[in-house]
Backbone as a printed PyTorch tensor [residue, N CA C, xyz], in Angstrom:
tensor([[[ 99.5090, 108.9570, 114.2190],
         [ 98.0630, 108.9220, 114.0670],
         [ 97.6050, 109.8340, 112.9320]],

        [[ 98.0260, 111.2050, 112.9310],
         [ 97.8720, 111.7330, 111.9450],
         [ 98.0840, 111.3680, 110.5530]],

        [[ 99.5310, 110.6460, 110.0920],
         [ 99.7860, 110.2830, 108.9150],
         [ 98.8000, 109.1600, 108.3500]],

        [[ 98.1580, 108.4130, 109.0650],
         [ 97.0140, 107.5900, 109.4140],
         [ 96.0250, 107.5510, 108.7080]],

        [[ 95.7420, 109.2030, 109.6250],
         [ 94.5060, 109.8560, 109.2000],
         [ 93.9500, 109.9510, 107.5970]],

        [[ 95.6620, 110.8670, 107.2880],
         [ 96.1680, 111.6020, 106.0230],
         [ 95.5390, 110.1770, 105.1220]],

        [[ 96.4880, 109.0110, 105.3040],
         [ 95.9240, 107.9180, 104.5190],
         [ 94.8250, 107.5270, 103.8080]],

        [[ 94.1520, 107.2390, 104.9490],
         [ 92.9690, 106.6750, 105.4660],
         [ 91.7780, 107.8190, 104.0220]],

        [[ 92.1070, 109.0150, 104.2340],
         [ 91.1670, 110.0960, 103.6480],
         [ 91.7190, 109.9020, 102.3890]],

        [[ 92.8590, 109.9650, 102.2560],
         [ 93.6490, 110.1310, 100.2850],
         [ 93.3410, 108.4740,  99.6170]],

        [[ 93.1850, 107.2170, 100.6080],
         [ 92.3110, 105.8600,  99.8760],
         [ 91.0230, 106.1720,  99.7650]],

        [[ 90.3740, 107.0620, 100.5930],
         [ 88.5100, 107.8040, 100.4260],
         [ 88.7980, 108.2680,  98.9580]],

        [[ 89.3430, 109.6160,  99.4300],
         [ 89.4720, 109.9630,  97.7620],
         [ 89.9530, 109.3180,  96.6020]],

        [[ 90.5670, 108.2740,  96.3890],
         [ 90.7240, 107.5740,  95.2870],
         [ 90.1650, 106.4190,  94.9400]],

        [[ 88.9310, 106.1170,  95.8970],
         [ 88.0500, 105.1630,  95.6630],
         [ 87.0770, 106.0250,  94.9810]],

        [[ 87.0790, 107.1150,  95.4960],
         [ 85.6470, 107.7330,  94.6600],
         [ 86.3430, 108.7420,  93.3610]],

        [[ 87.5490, 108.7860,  93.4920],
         [ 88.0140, 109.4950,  91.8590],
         [ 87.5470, 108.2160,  90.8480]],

        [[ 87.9790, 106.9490,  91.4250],
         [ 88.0750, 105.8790,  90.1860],
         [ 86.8850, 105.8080,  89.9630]],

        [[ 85.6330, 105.5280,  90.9110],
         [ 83.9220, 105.7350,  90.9950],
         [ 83.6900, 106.5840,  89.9670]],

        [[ 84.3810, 107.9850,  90.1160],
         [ 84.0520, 109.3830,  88.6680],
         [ 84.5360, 109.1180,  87.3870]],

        [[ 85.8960, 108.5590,  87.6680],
         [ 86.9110, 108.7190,  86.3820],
         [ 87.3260, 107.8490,  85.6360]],

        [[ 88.2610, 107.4510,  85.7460],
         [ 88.7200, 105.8130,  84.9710],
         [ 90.1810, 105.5640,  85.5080]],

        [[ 90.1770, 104.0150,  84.9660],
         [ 91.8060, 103.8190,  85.2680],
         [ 92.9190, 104.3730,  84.0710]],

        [[ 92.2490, 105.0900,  83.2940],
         [ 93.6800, 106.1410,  83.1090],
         [ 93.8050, 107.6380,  83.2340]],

        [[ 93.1020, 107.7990,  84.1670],
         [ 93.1400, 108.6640,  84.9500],
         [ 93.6550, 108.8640,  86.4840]],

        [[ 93.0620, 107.7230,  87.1130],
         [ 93.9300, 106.9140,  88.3340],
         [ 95.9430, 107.2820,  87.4460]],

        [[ 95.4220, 106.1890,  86.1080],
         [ 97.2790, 106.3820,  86.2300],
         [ 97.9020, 107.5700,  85.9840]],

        [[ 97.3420, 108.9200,  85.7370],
         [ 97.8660, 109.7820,  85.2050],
         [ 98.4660, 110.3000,  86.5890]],

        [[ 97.3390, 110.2320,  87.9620],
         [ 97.8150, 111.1100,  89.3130],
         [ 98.7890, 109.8010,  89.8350]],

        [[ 98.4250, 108.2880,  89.4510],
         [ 99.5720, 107.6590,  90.2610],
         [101.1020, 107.8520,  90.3410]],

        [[101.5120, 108.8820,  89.3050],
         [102.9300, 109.3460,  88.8610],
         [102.9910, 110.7480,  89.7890]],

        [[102.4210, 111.2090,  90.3330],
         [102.8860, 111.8270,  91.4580],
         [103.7970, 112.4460,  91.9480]],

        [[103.5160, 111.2350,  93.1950],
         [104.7850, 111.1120,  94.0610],
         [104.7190, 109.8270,  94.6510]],

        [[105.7410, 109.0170,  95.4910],
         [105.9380, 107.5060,  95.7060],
         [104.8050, 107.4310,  96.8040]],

        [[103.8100, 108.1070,  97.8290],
         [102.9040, 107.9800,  98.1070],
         [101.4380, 107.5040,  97.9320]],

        [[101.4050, 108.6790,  96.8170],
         [ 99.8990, 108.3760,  96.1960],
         [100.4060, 107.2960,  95.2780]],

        [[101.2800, 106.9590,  95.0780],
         [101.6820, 105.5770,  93.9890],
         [101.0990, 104.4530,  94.8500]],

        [[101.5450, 104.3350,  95.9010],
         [101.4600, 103.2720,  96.5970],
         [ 99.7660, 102.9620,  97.3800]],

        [[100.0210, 103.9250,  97.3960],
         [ 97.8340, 104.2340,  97.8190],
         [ 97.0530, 103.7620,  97.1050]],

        [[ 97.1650, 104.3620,  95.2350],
         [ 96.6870, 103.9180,  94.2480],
         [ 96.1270, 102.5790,  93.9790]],

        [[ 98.0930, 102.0320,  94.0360],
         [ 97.7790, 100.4890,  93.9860],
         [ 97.1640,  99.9610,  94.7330]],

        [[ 97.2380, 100.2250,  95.6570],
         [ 96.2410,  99.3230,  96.5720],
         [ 94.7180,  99.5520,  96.4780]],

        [[ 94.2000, 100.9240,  96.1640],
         [ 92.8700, 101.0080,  95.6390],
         [ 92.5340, 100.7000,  94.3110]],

        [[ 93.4490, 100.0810,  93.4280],
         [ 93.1280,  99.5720,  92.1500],
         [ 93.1730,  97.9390,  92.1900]],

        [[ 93.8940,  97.9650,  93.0270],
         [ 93.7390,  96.0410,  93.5020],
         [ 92.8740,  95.5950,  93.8530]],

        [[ 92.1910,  96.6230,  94.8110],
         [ 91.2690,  96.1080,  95.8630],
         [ 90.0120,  96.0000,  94.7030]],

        [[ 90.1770,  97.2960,  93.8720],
         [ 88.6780,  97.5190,  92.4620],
         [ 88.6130,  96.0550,  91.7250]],

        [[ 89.9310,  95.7100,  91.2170],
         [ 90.5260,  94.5850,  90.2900],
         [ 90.0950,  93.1870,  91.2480]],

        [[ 90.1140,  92.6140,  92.1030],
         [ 89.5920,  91.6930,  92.9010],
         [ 88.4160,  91.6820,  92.4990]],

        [[ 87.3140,  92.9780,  93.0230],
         [ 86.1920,  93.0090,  93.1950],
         [ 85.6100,  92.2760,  92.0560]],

        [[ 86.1360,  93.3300,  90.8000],
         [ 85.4770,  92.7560,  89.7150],
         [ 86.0680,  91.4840,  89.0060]],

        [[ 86.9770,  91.0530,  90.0820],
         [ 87.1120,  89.4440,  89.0290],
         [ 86.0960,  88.5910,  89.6850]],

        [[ 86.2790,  88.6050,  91.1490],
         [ 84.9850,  88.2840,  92.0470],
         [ 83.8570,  87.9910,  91.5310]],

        [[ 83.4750,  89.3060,  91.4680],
         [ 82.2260,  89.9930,  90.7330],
         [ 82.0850,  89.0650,  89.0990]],

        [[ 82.7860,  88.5080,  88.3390],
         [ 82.9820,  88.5640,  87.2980],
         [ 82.6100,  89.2700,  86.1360]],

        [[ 82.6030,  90.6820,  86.8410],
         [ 82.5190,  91.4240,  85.8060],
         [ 83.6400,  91.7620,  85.0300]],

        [[ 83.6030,  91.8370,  83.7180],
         [ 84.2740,  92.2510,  82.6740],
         [ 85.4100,  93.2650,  82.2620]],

        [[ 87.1200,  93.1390,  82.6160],
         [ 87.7560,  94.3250,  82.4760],
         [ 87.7740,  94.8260,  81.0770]],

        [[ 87.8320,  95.7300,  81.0630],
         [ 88.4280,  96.3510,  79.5570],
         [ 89.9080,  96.4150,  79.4560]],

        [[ 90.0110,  96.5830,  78.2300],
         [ 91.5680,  96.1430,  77.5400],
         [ 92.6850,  97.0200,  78.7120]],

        [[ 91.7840,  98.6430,  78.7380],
         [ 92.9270,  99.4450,  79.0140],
         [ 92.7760,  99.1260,  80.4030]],

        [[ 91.9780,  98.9430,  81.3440],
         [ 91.8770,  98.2710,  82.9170],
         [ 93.3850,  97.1260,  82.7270]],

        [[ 93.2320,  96.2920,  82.2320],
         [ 94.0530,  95.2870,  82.3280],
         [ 95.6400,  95.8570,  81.9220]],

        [[ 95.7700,  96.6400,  81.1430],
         [ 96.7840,  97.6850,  80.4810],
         [ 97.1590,  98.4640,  82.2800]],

        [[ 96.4430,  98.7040,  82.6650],
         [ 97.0910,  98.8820,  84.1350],
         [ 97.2280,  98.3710,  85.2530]],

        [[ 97.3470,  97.1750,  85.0950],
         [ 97.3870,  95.9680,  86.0650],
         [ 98.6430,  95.5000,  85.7660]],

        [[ 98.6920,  95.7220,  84.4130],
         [100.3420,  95.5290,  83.9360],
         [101.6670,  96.3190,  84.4150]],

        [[101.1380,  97.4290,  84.7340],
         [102.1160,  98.5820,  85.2370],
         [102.2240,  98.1510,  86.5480]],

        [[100.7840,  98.4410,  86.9620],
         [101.1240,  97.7440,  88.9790],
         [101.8870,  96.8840,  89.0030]],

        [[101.7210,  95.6500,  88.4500],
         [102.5840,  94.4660,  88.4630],
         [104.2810,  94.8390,  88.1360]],

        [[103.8910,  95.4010,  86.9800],
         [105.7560,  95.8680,  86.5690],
         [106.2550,  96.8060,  88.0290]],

        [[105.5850,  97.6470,  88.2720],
         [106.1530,  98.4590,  89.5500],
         [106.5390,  97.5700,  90.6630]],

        [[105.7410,  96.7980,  91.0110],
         [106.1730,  96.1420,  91.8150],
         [106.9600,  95.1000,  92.1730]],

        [[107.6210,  94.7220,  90.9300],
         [108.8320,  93.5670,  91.1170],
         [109.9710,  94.7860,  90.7510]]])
């Protein structure tokens, strides 16, 4: 339950770092450790949906890290 918790609060905080900061900043803390890597991605996926959804507009370097998620993950 606790590790849960831990989760649950470190996807809070990286929904609202990306809200402050940018996605190369996201990628600078996603190098870490294999945790917050995996957290990341999933709060940059979930951003990346929104705004295709949304059809709002990525920028070059947004898409420049969609490339990495993707490479990480195969």
């Amino acid at each position: 339950m606790a590790q849960l918790l831990a989760n649950e609060l470190l996807i809070m905080t990286f929904k609202e770092l990306l809200n402050e900061t940018s996605f190369e900043y996201m990628n600078s803390i996603y190098l870490v450790c294999k945790k917050w890597k995996k957290l990341i991605e999933l709060v940059l996926i979930e951003e990346i949906e929104f705004r295709l959804k949304s059809k709002l507009l990525i920028e070059f370097s947004q898409i420049s890290m969609v490339l990495v998620i993707v490479q990480h993950k195969t």
